[in-house]
C-alpha positions as CSV (number, residue, x, y, z in Angstrom):
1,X,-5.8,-9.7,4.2
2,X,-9.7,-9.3,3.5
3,X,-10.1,-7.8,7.2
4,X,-7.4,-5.4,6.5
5,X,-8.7,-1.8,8.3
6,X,-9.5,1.4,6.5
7,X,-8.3,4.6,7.9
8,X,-9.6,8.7,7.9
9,X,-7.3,11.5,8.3
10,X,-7.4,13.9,10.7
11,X,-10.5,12.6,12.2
12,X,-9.5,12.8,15.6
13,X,-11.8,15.3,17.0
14,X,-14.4,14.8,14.4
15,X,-16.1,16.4,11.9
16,X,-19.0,19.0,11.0
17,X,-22.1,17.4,9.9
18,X,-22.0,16.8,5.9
19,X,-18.5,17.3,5.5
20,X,-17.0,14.5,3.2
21,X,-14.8,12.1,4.7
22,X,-12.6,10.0,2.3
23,X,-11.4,6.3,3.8
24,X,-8.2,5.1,2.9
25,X,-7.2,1.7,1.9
26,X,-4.3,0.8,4.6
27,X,-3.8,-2.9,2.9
28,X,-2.5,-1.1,-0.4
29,X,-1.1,1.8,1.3
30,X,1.1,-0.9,3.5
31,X,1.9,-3.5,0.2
32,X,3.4,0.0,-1.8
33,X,6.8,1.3,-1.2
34,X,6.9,4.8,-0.9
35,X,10.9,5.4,-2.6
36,X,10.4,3.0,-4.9
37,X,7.0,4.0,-5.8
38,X,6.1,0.3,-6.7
39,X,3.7,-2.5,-5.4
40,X,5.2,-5.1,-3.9
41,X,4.5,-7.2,-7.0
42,X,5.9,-5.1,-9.3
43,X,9.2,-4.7,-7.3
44,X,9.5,-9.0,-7.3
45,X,8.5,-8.9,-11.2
46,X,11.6,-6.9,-11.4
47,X,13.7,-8.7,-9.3
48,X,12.9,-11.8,-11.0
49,X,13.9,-10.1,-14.3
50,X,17.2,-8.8,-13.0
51,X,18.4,-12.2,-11.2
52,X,18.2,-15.5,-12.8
53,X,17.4,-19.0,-10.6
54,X,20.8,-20.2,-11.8
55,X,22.8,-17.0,-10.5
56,X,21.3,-17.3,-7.5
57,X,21.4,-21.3,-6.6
């Protein structure tokens, strides 16, 4: 996951010399769900609190 990429918007023709350009993390944009609005550790932590090991074995 260390050599996940980074991206820039609407980059595709360029830019003017000196304007900013912000990257974006793809690895955290990709482990967040966008309904949910939740990491995907956050939405397990809540699974785990909803269903117990016994319910589900």
């Amino acid at each position: 996951m260390s050599q996940a990429p980074f991206a820039v918007r609407k980059m595709r023709f360029g830019s003017m010399l000196g304007m900013k350009c912000e990257f974006e993390d793809t690895l955290w944009e990709s482990l967040t769900d966008p309904y949910a609005k939740l990491a995907m550790g956050q939405t397990a932590e809540k699974l785990r609190a909803q269903y117990k090991r016994s319910d589900i074995d």
